[in-house]
N, C-alpha and C positions, 0 to 999 in steps of 0.2 A: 280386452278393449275391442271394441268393433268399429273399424272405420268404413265408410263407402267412396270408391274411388270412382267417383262421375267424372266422364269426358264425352262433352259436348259439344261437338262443332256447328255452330251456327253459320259456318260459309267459312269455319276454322280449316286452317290448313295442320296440319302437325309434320315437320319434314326432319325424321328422324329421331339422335338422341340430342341435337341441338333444337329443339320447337319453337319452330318460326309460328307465332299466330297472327292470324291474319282475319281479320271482322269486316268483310268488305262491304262497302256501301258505295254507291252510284257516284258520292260525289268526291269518296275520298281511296278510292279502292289503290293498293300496293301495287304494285307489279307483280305478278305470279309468276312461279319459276313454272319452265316448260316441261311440259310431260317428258318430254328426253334429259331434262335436266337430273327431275326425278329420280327416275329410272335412274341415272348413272349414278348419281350421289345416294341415293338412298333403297337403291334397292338390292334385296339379299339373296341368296339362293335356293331360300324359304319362299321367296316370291317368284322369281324368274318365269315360272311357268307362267305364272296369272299375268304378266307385267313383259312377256315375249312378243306381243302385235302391238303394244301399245294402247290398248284396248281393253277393257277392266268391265266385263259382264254381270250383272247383277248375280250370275250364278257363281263368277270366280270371286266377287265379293264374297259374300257370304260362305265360301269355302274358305278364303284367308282370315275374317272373321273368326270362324269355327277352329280354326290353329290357332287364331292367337286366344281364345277362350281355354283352348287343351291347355296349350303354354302354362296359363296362371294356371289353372288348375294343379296339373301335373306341380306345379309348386308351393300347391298347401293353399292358396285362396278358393272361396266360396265364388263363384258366380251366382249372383242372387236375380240380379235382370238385366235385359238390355233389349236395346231397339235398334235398327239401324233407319235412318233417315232416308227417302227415297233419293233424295240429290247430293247425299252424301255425306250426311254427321253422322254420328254412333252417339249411344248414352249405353253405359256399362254399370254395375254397380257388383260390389265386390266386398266380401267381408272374409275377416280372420283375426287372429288373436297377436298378430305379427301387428311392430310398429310402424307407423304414420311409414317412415324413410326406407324401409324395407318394401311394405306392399306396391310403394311408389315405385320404386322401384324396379318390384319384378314385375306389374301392372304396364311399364314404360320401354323395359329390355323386351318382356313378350310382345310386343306392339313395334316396333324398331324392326325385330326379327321375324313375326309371321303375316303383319296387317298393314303398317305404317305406309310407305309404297303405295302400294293397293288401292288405300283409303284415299290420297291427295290425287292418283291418278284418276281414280273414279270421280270423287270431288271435282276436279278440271274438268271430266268431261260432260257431267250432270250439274254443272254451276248456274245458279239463277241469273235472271237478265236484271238491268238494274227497276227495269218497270214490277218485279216478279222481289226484287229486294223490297220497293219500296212497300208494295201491299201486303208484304208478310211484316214490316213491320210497324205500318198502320193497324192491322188487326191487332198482332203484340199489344202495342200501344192500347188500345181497347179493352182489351182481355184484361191488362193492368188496372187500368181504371175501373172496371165494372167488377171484375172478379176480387181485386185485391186494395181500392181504394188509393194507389198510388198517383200521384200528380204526374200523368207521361201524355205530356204534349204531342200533338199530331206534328208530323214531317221530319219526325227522327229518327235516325238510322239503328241499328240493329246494336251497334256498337251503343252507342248514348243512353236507348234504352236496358242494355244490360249496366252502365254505370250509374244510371236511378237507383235500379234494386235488381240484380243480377239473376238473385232465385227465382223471382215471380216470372222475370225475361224469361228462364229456362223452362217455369213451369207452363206458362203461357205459350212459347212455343211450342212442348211439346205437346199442347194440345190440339190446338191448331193440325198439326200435323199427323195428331192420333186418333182426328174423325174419322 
């Protein structure tokens, strides 16, 4: 069996092995927990280093990144592709002959243990403005319609338009964001 395990943060937060997600929009956005919150609840000694100023560099990203890719690896998953998002989602895709609740799994422990942290700190401090929300999902919105024939009304949030048709939302973002 081959499964792919996509995780894609579109302004997603993931905090830990308890995943808070969070799809924020201009007019309905959560409360986000504080980089020092982070850090204290969810960060490991996998991270410390990257996660010591408070402060998450495109170059320590992509270092805790790169352990959490070993991680899976080192436990029998395929990494087949991924991206990281300049403001701070990831898309990962992952294959092996292990089940659905296993890859999840080790996909979720590897990520907990060498990126998770990392990822919502950097996410907090590369987060779009809500004028920066709305125009990525005015394009979505667009890209929907022209590319994939879907009914996705202009002035809806990022969230709305993943509950239309979710894949076209992800596939259109990331194109958007892959010119």
């Amino acid at each position: 069996m081959s499964w792919v395990a996509r995780i894609l943060l579109l302004g997603l937060v993931v905090l830990g092995v308890g995943a808070l997600a969070v799809l924020a929009s201009a007019d309905n956005a959560p409360a986000q927990p504080s980089i020092d919150e982070v850090i204290r609840l969810d960060g490991t000694d996998a991270q410390a280093a990257y996660l010591a100023d408070s402060v998450v560099t495109d170059a320590e990203r992509e270092a805790a990144f790169q352990q959490w890719i070993g991680c899976i690896q080192a436990e029998g998953l395929e990494v087949t592709a991924y991206h990281l998002d300049p403001r701070g989602g990831e898309s990962i895709d992952v294959r092996s002959e292990l089940g659905d609740d296993t890859q999840d799994s080790i996909v979720e422990d590897c990520r907990s243990t060498y990126y998770g942290a990392v990822s919502v700190v950097y996410s907090l401090l590369h987060r779009a403005s809500p004028q920066e929300l709305a125009t990525e999902a005015a394009l979505v919105a667009e890209c929907m319609r022209s590319t994939y024939g879907i009914e996705a009304p202009d002035g809806l949030t990022m969230t709305e338009l993943s509950s239309i048709d979710g894949m076209s939302a992800v596939k259109c973002y990331d194109e958007i964001h892959n010119k």
